[in-house]
C-alpha positions as a printed Julia matrix, in Angstrom:
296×3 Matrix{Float64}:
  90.17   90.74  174.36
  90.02   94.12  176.27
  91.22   97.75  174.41
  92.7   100.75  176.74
  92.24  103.9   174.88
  94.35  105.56  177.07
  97.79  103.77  175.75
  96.36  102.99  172.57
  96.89   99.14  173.11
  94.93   95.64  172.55
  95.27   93.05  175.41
  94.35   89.55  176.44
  93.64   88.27  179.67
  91.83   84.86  180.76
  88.69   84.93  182.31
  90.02   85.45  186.01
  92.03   88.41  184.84
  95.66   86.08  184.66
  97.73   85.56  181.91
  97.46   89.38  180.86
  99.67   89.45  177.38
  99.52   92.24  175.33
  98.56   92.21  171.52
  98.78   95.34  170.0
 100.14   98.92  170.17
 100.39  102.26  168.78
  96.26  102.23  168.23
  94.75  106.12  167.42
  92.25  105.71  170.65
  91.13  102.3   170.1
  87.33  101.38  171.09
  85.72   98.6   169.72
  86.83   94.8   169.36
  85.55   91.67  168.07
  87.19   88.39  167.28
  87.0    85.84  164.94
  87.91   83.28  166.71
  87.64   80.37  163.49
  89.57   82.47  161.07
  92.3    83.25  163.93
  91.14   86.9   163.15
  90.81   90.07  165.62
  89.46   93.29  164.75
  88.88   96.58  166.27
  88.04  100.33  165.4
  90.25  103.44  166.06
  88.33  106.18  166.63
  91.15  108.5   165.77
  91.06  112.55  166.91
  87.53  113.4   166.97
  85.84  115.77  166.19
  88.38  114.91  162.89
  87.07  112.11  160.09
  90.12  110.21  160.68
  88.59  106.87  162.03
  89.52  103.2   160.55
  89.34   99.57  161.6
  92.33   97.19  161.35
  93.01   93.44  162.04
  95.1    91.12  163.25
  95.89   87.83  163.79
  95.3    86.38  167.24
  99.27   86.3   167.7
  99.36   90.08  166.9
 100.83   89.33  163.65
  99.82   90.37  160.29
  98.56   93.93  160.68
  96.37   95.79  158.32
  94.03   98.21  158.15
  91.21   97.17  156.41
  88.72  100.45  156.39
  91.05  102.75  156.21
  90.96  106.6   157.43
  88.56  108.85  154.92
  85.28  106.3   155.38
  84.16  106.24  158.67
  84.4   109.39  161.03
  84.53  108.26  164.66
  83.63  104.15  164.84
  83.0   102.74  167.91
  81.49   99.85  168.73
  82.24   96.76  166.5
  80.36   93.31  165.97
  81.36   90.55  164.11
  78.33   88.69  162.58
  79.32   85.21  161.73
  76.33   83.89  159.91
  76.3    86.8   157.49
  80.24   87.26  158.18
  79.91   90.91  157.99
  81.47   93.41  160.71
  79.32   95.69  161.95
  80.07   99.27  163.47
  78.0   102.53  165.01
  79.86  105.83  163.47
  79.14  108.35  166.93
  79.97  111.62  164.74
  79.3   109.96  161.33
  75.77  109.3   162.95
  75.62  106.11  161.03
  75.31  102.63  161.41
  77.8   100.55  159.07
  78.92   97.32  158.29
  81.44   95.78  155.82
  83.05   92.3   154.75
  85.61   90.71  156.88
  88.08   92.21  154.62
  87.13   95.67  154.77
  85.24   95.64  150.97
  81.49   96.74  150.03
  81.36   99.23  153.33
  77.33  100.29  153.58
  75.82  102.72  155.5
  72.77  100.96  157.15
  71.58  104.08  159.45
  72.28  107.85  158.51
  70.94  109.9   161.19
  71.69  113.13  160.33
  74.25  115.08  157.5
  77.17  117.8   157.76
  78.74  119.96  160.54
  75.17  121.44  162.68
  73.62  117.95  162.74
  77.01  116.78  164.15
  77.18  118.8   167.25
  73.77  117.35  168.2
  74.84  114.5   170.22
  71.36  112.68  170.49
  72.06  111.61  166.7
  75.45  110.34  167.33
  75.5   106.42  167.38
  77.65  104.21  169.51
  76.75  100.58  170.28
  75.31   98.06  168.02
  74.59   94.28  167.87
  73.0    92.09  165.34
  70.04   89.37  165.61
  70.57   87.35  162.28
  67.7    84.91  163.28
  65.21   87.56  163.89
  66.05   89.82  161.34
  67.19   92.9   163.71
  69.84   95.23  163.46
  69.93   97.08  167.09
  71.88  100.39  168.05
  72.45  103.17  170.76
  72.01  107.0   170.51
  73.59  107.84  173.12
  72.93  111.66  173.67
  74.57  114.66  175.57
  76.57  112.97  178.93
  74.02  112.65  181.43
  71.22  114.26  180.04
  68.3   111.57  180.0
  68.36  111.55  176.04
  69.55  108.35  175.4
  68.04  105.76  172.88
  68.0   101.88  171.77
  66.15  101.71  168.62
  65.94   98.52  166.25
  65.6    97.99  162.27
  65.82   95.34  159.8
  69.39   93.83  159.34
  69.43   94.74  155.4
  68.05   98.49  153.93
  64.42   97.93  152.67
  64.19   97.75  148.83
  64.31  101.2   147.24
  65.06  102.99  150.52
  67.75  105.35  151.76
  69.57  104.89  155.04
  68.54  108.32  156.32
  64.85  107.58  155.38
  64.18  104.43  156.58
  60.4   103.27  157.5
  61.16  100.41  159.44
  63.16  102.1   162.53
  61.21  101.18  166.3
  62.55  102.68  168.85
  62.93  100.55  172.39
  63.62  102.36  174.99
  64.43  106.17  174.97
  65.14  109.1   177.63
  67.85  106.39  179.17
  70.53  108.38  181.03
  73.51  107.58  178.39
  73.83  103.99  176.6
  76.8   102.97  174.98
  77.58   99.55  174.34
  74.78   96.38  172.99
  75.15   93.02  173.58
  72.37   90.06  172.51
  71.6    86.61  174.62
  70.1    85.15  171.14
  69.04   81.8   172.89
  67.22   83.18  176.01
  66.27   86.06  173.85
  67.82   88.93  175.82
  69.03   92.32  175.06
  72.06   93.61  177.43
  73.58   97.34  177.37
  75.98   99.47  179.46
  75.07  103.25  180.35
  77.51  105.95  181.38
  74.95  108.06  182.4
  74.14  109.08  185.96
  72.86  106.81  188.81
  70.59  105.95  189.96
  69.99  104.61  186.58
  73.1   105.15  185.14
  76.7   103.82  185.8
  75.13  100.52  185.09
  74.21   97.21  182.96
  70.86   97.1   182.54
  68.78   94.37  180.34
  65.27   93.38  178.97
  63.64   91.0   177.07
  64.09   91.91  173.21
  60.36   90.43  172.34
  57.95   90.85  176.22
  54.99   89.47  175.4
  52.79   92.04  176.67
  55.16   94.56  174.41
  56.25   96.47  177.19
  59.9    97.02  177.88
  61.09   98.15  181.59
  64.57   97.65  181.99
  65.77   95.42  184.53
  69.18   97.09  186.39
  71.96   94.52  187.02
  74.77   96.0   187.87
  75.45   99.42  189.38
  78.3   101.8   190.25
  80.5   101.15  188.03
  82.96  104.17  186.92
  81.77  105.2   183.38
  80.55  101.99  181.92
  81.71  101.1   178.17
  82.49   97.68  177.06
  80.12   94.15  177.39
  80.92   90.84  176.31
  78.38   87.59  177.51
  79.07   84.23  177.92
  75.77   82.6   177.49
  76.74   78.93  177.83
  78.66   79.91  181.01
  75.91   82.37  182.41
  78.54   84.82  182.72
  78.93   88.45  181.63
  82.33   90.63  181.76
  82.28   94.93  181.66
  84.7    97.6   181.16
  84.82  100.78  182.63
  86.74  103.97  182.12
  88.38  103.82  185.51
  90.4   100.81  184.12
  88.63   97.8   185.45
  86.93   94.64  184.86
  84.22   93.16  186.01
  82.59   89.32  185.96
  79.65   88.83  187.34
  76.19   86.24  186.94
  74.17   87.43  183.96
  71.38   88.49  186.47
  74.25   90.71  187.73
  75.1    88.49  191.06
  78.01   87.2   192.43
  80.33   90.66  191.03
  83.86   90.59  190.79
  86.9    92.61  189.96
  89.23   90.67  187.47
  91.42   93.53  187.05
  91.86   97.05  188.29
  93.35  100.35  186.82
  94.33   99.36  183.48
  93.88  102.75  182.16
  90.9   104.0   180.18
  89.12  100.44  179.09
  86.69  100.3   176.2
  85.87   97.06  174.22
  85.82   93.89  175.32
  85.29   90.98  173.25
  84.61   86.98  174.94
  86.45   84.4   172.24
  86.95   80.6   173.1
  90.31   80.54  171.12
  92.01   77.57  169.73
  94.18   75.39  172.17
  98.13   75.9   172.37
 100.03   73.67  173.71
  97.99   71.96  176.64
  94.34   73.41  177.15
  92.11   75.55  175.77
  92.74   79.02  176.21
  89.13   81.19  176.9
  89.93   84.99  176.49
């Protein structure tokens, strides 16, 4: 599942860019997607008209039918990124000018606020608090996230905490925050390889280390993280979905393509070109129709 903020639209395409069908339109600058494959569920965040607090999240089914916002406008400012964690079945969001990290149930009840980073109007022109990507770890226990930081200015951040708010503590004053890696160029989105243990990111920032997916071991045993570059000039790098089982990884950029290539970043290839302003991407096995199994 791929977004274009550009013409506010949700598409499908299979894994060699055919079959391109789209899903839904009329989005208010869509940015994050996730699927639900099981349930027959998709999901993605509108950021709306930043710098207004008009963001939501809807769903659909994976036909495009049944439509419905289920965190509606008023409760988070500007989400981005989205992650559906199956174990916990909880959706999971970064807020950029909420500076939060949230989460919610699948059908849009008991919304938390897992990260606060900073409050009202002066913290929220300070870019190095807004948050953007995010991915979960359910068997280690880690909630991960991106501060992304002023475009191109080297004050990036990937910082980690515990999946649920320690007992007694407040999301703005939390104890158990480590941060990764910081002065990256400008991360965005997150992506985890849970089984080789792996974590995966896109940066928009400039090369030579930005414009890139980079990756690095979420637990080196000597404790030191470098990361590893896999994949360079890309046009304003957003979106990141893996395929583990099929070594593969796909990326979005803002110049409208698409992008498969090895995990270790070999064997690169354009799926699709100039689709307008890409964001999300989401990798979903999806029930068969007909003949076959159809792998979006």
């Amino acid at each position: 599942m791929l977004e274009a903020s550009s013409g506010g639209r949700l598409f499908s395409v299979n894994p060699d860019g055919s079959d391109k069908k789209v899903v839904v339109t009329g989005c208010r600058v869509p940015d994050g997607v996730a699927v639900d494959a099981a349930a027959g569920h998709i999901y993605w965040t509108n950021m709306g008209t930043p710098p207004e607090n008009d963001g939501s999240i809807e769903r659909v089914d994976l036909d495009g039918g049944n439509r419905a916002t289920i965190v509606p406008v008023g409760i988070t400012y500007t989400p981005k990124q989205l992650h559906f964690e199956a174990v916990g079945r909880k959706l999971y969001w970064g807020d950029r000018e909420g500076m939060r990290v949230m989460r919610c149930d699948l059908d849009g009840s008991n919304v938390e606020t897992l990260v606060q980073t900073g409050q009202g109007g002066e913290d929220r022109r300070d870019e190095r608090r807004w948050c953007v990507g995010v991915a979960v770890d359910p068997v280690g226990g880690h909630l991960y996230w991106t501060q992304k930081g002023p475009s191109d200015a080297g004050h990036g951040k990937i910082l980690r905490a515990g999946i649920d708010l320690p007992a007694g503590a407040r999301a703005a004053e939390r104890r158990d925050v480590e941060t990764l890696f910081e002065g990256l160029p400008e991360p965005i989105d997150l992506e985890l390889d849970l089984t080789e243990r792996m974590l995966y990111w896109t940066d928009r920032g400039d090369p030579p280390r930005g414009n890139s997916v980079n990756r690095s071991p979420l637990d080196p045993p000597d404790g030191r993280r470098t990361p590893e570059i896999l994949l360079t000039h890309l046009m304003e790098g957003i979106g990141l979905a893996l395929d583990p089982d099929g070594g593969l990884m796909y990326v979005t950029d803002l110049a409208g393509n698409v992008y498969a290539a090895d995990l270790d970043g070999s064997n690169r290839r354009e799926i699709l070109v100039l689709q307008g302003n890409l964001t999300g991407i989401a990798r979903a096995v999806l029930p068969p129709t007909g003949t076959g199994r159809r792998d979006d």
